[in-house]
N, C-alpha and C positions, 0 to 999 in steps of 0.2 A: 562538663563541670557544672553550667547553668541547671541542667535537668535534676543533678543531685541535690543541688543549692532549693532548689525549689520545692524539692519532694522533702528535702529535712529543714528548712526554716518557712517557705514563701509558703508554703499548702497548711502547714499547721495555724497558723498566721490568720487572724480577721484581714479581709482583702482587701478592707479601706486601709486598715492600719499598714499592711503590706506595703499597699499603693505608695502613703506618705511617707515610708521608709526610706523605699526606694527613688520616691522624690528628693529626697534630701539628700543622699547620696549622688545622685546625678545632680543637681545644684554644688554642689562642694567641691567635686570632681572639678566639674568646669570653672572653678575661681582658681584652681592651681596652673599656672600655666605649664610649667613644665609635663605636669599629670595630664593636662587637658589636648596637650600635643602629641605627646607619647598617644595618648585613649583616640585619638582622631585619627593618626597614622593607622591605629592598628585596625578599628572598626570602621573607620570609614575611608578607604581608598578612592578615588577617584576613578570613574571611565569614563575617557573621553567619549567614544562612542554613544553614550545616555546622556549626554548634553541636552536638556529640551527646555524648548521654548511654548511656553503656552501663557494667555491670558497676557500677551504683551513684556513677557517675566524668561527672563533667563536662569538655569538652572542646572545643576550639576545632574540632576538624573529626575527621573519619574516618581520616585517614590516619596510619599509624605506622613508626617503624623497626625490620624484625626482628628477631631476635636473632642476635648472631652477628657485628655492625661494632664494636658496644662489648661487649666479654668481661668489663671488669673497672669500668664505671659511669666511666669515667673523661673522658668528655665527653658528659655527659648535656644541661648547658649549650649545648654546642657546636651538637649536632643540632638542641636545640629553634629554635637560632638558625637554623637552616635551613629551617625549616616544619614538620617532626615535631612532628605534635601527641602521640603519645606516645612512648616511646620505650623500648623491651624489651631489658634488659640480658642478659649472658649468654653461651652457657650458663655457670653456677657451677655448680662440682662443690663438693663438703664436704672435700676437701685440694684444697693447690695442684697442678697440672701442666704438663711443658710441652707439651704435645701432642705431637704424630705426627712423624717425621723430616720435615723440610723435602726436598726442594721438595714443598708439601701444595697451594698455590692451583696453580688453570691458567683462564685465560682461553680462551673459544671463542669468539672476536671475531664473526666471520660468522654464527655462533649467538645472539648476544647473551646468551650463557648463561658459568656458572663452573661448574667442577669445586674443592670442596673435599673432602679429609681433613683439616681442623686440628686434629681429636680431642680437641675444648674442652681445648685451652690456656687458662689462667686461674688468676689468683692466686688460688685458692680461698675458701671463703667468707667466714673467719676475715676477708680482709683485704678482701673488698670488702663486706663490713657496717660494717668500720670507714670506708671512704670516703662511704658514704652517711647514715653516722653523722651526719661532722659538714661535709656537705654545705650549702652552704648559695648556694639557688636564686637565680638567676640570673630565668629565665625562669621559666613558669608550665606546668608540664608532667606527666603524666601517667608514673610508675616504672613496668616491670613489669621483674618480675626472675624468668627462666628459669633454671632450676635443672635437673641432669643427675647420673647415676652416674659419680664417679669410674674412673676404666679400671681401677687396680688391688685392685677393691673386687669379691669375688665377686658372683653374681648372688640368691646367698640372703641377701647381707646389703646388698643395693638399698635398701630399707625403709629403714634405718638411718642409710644415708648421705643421702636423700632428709630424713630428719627432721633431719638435723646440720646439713645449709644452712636447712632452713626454719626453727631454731629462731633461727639466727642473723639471716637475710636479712628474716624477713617481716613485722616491724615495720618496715621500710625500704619494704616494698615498697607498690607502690600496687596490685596487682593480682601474682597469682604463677602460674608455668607449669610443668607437669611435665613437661618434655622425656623422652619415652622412643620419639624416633622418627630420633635421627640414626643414619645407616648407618657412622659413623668410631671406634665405642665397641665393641667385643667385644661382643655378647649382648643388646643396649641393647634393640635393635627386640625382645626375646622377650618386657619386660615389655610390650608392647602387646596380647598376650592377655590377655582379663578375666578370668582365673582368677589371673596374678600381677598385673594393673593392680588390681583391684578393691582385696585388701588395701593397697597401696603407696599406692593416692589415699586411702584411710580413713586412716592412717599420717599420711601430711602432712595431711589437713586437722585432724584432734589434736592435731598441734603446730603451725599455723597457729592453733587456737584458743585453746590453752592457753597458748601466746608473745602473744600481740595478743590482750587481753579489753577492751579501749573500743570495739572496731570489726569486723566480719568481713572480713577480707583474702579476695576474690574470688580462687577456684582455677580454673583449667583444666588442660585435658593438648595436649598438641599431637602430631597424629598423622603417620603416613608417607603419602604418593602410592600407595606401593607394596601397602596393604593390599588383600586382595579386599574385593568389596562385602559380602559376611557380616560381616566381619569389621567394614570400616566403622560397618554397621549395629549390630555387639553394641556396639560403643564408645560410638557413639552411644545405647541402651539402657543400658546401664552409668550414663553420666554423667548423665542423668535419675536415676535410680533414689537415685545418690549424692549426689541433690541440688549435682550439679560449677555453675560457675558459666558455665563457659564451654570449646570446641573450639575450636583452631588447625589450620586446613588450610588450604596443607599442608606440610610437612617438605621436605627435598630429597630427589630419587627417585634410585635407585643404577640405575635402567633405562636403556637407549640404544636398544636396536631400538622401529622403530616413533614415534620421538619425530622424523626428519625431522631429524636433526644433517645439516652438509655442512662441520664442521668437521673437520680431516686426523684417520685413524687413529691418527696418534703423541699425540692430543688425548682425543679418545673415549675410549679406550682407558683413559684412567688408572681409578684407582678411586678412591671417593667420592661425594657427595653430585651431583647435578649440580643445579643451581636456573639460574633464569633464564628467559626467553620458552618454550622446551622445553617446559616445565611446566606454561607454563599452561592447556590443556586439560583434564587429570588434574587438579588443583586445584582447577579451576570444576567439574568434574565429582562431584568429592569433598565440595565444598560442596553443591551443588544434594543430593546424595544425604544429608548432613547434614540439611539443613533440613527438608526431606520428612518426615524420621523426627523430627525434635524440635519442628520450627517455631519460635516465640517462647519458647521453656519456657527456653530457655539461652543463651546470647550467642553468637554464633558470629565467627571473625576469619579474613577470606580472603588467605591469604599463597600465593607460587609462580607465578611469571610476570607480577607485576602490571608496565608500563611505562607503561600512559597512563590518561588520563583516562577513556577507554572501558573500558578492563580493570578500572579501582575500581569502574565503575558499572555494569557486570554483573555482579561480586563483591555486589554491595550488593541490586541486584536479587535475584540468588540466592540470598538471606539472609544474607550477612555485615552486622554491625551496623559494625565494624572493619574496616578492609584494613589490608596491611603491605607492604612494598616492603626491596630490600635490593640486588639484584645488577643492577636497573637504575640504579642511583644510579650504580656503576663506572662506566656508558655513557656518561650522561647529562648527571649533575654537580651543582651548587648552586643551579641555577636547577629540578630536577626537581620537587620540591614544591610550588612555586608553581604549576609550571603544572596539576600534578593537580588541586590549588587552584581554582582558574582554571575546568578545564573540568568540576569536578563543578560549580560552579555555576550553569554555563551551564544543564551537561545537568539539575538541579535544577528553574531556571527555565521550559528548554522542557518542562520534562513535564508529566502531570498531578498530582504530588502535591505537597504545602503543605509537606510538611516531608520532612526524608533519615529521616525513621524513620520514615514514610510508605511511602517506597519500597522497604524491608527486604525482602526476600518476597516482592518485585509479583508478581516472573516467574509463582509457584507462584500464587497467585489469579488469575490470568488463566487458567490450566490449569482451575481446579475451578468457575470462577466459570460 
């Protein structure tokens, strides 16, 4: 029913304008309660079996929504009501902006992939601390709020602006991410060198301490597709050393050759992030070369091409404790979660291990075993 819905309104449709359709629809949803119970029963069942615990955070299963559907927390509700067992606000920058000139979204239908520049449009952080202020939950869901450098904020004074959203945001937050890997921000990807990451994550976690003293607000950074494997590797070193709590891979990648697009030139072509099925190779590959280098020492969360229930549970095998999903939800629709739902716990059941945090890693002990 989704696939026809999409092929005769969502595809003819500008995919920002799409976007905020269907934003609003799933915001409205979720003020009804009746509607909202009924929509929760049916799309999102619960297994107990996907129970997980990562980053100190209990949780109805592994699966989550990336950053980048909700910018400003404003149906946080909404998603949980869809399956998202957690759900990752975001990007926030420390002023408001409105991002990038429109037209920013492009669809690669035949790819099942998106091209974005949105250039974290977002009410800044001033005002979405004040929405998760006095927020008051719906569902039973897991916050994590992604934070980024405002565009008009030099690159020597990143630091600064990273500690202005986190002074504000991370009592709010249930977990927090240091976005320094979208390719739509001027200079963004140069703090992913550990010479300017190092300071900047020491930075926020300061004021992640010194803001929230009842509790430690779990840090990650969330890295690009695009780094080389050094590079990988030092981040991955890096966030041991910094005692980080947790890696996001991966980012959307600003690459086309070699990725197997057969979407038209006039598509390709734009600039921006590309996410989507494309990706997923480089993501799992980005992952598996994370875990290798950290193991169980830090949380890892596998985002970038995830669409089915076999894509989470190689992510999982390869060491993600978390997956996230975002630009197959466009394809797919309100029923996606569930079924991811659905088939980790088939593939749970036929395996050999007792529990999903059993399976963390398999892949790599089967290697050394």
């Amino acid at each position: 029913m989704y696939q026809l819905f999409f092929r005769l309104v969502f595809r003819r449709m500008d995919p920002e304008r799409a976007h905020h359709l269907a934003f609003r629809w799933i915001r409205r949803a979720a003020r009804v309660p009746v509607l909202r119970t009924f929509l929760a029963a049916l799309l999102a069942p619960r297994h107990r079996e996907l129970r997980t615990e990562a980053l100190g955070l209990r949780m109805h299963g592994p699966f989550g929504l990336a950053a980048g559907f909700d910018k400003n927390a404003a149906a946080v509700d909404g998603m949980a009501m869809l399956g998202f067992d957690h759900v990752e606000i975001g990007t926030v920058t420390g002023e408001p902006q409105p991002g990038n000139p429109k037209k920013r979204l492009f669809r690669l239908v035949p790819d099942r992939a998106l091209i974005n520049r949105m250039g974290f449009n977002n009410e800044g952080s001033a005002s979405v601390a004040a929405r998760l202020a006095v927020r008051n939950p719906v569902f039973r869901t897991v916050v994590g709020v992604n934070i980024g450098k405002t565009k008009v904020v030099p690159e020597a004074e990143a630091a600064a602006d990273y500690v202005k959203s986190t002074e504000r945001l991370a009592r709010h937050a249930d977990y927090l991410v240091v976005n320094v890997s979208s390719p739509n921000t001027p200079g963004l990807r140069n703090l992913q060198a550990t010479e300017a990451l190092r300071p900047l994550l020491t930075a926020v976690r300061e004021a992640a301490d010194r803001t929230v003293t009842d509790r430690r607000v779990p840090l990650l950074v969330k890295i690009a597709p695009d780094l080389a494997d050094e590079d990988v590797d030092a981040v991955a070193d890096l966030a041991v050393e910094l005692g980080l709590d947790g890696i996001i891979a991966t980012n959307t990648t600003i690459a086309r050759e070699g990725l197997g697009l057969v979407s038209g030139p006039e598509l390709t072509a734009e600039t921006g992030g590309l996410s989507g099925a494309p990706l997923k190779e480089r993501s799992l590959e980005v992952l598996r070369r994370l875990y290798a280098r950290v193991g169980d020492r830090i949380t890892l969360i596998g985002v970038g091409g995830i669409e089915t229930a076999e894509d989470a549970w190689q992510r999982i095998l390869a060491g993600a404790t978390l997956v996230q999903g975002y630009s197959a939800f466009i394809y797919q629709g309100p029923f996606w979660c569930r079924t991811i739902h659905q088939g980790l716990a088939e593939r749970l059941r036929d395996s050999p291990y007792a529990t999903l945090a059993d399976a963390v890693g398999a892949e790599h002990r089967k290697v050394t075993a």
